[in-house]
C-alpha positions as CSV (number, residue, x, y, z in Angstrom):
1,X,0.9,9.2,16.1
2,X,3.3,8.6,18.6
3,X,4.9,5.7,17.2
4,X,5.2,7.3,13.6
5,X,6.4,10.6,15.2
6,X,9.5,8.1,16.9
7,X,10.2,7.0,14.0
8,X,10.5,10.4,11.8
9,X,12.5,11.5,14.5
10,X,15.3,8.6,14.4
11,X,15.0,8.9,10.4
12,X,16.1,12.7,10.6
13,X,18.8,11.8,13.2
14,X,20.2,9.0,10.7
15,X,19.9,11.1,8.1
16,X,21.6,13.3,9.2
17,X,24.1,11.8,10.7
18,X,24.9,9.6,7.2
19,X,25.6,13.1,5.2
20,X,27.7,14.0,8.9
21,X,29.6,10.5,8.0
22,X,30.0,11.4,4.0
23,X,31.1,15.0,4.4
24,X,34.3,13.6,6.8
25,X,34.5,10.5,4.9
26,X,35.0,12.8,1.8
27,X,38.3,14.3,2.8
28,X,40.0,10.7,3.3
29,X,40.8,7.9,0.8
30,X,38.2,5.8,2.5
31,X,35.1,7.1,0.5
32,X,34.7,4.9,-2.8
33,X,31.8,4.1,-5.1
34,X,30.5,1.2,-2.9
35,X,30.7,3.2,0.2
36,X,29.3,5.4,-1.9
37,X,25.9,2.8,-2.9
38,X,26.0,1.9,0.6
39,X,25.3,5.6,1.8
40,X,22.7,6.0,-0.6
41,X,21.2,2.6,0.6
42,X,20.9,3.7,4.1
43,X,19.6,7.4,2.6
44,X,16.5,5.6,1.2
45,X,15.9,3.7,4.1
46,X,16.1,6.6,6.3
47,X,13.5,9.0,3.6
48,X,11.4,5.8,3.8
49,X,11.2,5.8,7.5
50,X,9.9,9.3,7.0
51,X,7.1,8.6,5.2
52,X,4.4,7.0,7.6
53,X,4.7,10.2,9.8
54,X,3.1,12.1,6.7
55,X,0.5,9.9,5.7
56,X,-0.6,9.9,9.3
57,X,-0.6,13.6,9.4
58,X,-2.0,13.2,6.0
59,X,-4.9,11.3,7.5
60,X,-5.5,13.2,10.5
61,X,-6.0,16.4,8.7
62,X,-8.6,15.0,6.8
């Protein structure tokens, strides 16, 4: 549980810190539609480095 714990924890932090990136990103020129894909990549990455922590809270409740 640790393990998947650490990991939740460093997905929320990128998470959060991608959306920090787009919001200041957003009032310059800079943000365009790949930056755009590439945020979105990194998004799904991050969500997917979520998931193990709920099966294994999944499977420990059972």
């Amino acid at each position: 549980m640790k393990n998947t714990t650490l990991i939740a924890i460093i997905s929320l932090i990128v998470i959060v810190l991608i959306d920090f990136v787009q919001i200041v990103l957003s009032f310059f020129e800079v943000y365009s539609l790949p930056v755009f894909r590439l945020f979105g990549v990194l998004n799904l990455i991050a969500f997917a480095g979520l998931l193990p922590f709920f099966i294994t809270l999944y499977k420990k409740q059972k």
